[in-house]
KETIMI-121118 format. One record per residue (C-alpha): residue in one letter; chain; x negated, y, z negated. Coordinates in Angstrom, 1 decimal. Layout:
N
<midren a lodo A px X py Y pz Z> .
...
END
This chain:
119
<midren x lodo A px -77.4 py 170.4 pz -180.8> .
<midren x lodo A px -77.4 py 169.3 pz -177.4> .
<midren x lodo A px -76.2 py 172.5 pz -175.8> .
<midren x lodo A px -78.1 py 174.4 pz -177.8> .
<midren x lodo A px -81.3 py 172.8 pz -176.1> .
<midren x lodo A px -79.6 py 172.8 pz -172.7> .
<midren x lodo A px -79.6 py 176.1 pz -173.0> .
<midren x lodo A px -82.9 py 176.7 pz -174.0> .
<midren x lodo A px -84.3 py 174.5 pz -171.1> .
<midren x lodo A px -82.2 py 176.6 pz -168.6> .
<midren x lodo A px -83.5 py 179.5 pz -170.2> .
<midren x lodo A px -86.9 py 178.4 pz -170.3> .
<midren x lodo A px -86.5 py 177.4 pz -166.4> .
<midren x lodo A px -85.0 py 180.9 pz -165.3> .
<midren x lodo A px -87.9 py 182.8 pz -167.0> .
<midren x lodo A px -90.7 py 180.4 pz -165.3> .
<midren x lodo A px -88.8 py 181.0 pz -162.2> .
<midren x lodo A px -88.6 py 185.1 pz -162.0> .
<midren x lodo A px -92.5 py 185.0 pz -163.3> .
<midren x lodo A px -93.3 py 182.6 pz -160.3> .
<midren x lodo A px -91.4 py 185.6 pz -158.0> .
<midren x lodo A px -93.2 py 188.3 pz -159.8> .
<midren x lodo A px -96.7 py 186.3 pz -158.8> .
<midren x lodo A px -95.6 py 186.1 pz -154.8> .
<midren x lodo A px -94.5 py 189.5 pz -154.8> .
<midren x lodo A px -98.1 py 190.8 pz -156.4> .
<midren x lodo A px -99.8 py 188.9 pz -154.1> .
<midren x lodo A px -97.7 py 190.0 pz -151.0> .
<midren x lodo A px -98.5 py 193.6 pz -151.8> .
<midren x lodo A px -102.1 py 192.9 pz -152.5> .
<midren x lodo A px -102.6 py 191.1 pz -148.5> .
<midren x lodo A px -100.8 py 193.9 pz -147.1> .
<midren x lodo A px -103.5 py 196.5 pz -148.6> .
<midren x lodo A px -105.8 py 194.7 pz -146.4> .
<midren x lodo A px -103.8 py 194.0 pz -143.1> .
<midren x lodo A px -101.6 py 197.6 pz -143.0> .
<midren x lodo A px -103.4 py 199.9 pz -141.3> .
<midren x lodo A px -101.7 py 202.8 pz -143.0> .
<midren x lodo A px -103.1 py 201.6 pz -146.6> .
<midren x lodo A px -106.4 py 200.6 pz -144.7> .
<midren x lodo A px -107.0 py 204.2 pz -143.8> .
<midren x lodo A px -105.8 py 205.6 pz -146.8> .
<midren x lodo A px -108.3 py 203.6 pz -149.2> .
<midren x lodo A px -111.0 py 204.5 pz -146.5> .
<midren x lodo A px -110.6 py 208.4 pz -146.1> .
<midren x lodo A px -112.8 py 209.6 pz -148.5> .
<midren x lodo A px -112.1 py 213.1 pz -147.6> .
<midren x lodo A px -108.0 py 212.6 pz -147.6> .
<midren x lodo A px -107.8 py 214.2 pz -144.1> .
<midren x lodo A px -105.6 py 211.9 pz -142.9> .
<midren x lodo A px -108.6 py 210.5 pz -140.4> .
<midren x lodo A px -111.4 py 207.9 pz -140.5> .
<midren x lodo A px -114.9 py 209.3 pz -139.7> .
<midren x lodo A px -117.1 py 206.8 pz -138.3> .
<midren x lodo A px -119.0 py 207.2 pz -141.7> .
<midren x lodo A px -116.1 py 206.5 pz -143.3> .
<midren x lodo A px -114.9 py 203.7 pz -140.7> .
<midren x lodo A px -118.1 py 201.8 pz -141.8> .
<midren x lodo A px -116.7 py 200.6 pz -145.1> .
<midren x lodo A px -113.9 py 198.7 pz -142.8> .
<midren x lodo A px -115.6 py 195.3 pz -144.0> .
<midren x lodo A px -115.1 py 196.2 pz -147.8> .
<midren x lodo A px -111.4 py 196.8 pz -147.5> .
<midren x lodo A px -109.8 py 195.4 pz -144.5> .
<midren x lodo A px -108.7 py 191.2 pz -143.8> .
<midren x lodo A px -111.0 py 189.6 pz -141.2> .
<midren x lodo A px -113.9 py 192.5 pz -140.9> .
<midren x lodo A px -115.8 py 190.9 pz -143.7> .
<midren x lodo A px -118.6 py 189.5 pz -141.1> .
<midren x lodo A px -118.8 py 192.9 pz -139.2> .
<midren x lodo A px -121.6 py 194.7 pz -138.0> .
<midren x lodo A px -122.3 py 198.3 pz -138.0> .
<midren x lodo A px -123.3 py 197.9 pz -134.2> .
<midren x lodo A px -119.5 py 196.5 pz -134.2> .
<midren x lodo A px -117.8 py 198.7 pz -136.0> .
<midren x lodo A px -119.4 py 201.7 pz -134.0> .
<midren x lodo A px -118.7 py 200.5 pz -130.5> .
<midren x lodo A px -115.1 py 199.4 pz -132.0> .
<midren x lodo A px -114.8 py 203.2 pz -133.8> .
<midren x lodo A px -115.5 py 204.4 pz -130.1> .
<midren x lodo A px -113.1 py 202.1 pz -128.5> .
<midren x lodo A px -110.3 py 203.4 pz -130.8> .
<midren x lodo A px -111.3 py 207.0 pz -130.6> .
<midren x lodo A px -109.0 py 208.0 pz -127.4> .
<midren x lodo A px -109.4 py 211.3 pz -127.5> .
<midren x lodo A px -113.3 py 211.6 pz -128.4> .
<midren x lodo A px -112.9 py 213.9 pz -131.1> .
<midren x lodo A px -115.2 py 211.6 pz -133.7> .
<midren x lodo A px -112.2 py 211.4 pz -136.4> .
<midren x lodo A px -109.5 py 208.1 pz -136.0> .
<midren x lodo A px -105.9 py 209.6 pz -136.5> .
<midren x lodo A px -103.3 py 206.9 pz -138.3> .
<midren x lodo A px -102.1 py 206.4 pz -134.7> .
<midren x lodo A px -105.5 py 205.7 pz -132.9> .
<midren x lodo A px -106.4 py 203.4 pz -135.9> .
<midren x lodo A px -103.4 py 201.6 pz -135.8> .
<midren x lodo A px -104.5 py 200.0 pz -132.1> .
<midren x lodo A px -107.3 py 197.7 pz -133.6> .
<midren x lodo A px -104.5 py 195.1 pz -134.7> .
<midren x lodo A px -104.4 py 195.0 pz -130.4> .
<midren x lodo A px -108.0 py 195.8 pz -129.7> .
<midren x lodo A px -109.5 py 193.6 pz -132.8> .
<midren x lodo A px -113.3 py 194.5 pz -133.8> .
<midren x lodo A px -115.2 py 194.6 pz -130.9> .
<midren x lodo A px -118.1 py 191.6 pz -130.4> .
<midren x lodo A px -121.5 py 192.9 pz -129.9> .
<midren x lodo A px -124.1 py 190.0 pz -129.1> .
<midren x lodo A px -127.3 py 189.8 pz -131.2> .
<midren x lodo A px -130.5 py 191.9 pz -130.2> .
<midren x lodo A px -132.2 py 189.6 pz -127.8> .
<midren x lodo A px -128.9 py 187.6 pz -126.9> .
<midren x lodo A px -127.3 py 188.4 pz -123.8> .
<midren x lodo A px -123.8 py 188.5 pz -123.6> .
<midren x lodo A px -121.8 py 185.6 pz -122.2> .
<midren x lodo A px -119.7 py 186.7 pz -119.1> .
<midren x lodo A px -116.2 py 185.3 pz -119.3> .
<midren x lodo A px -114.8 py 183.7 pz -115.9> .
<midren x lodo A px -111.9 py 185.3 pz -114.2> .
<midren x lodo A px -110.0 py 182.8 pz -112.4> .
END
C-alpha cells in the first residue's frame, strides 16, 4: 500500500513539475515577441516586405516592451534616427539599433528641453 502511494505522490510531483516548465517556457517565448526585434518587425510589417514604414513603425507601442508610453512625435524622430540611409523604410538591420538608440525623448509642446551638462 505504501509504495503504491509513494509512487503516486512521485508521480503526482513529476507531472506538476514538467507543467511548471511548460508555463516558464510559454512565458519566455511570449517576452521575447516583445523585446526581439526580429519578431517586433515581423508582427509590425503589414505589407511583409521585410521593412517598417514609419506608418507601420507607429504601432511600435502596441507590440513592443517599454514603448507603451510613446508618442508619435517620438516615434517619428526615433523612425528618422534609425533610418541611416533615408530611404523612409527600416530594414531588420537598421531596426535592430533602437535596443542601442532606445526611443528618442521629445519634450512636451511648450516645454523646453533640459540641456544635459558635459563635464
Amino acid at each position: 500500500m505504501f509504495s503504491r502511494l509513494a509512487l503516486l505522490t512521485l508521480s503526482t510531483l513529476l507531472l506538476i513539475a514538467t507543467a511548471d516548465g511548460a508555463d516558464k517556457k510559454k512565458k519566455k517565448k511570449a517576452d521575447d515577441s516583445k523585446t526581439d526585434p526580429e519578431k517586433i518587425l515581423k508582427q509590425l510589417d503589414g505589407d511583409n516586405d521585410g521593412m517598417l514604414s514609419l506608418y507601420e513603425f507607429n504601432f511600435l507601442p502596441n507590440v513592443m516592451a517599454g514603448a507603451e508610453k510613446a508618442t508619435p512625435v517620438s516615434l517619428a524622430a526615433t523612425f528618422a534616427k534609425l533610418d541611416t540611409n533615408n530611404n523612409k523604410k527600416l530594414t531588420l538591420d537598421e531596426f535592430k539599433k533602437i535596443k542601442d538608440v532606445g526611443l528618442v525623448k521629445v519634450p512636451a509642446a511648450g516645454k523646453k528641453a533640459k540641456k544635459k551638462k558635459v563635464v
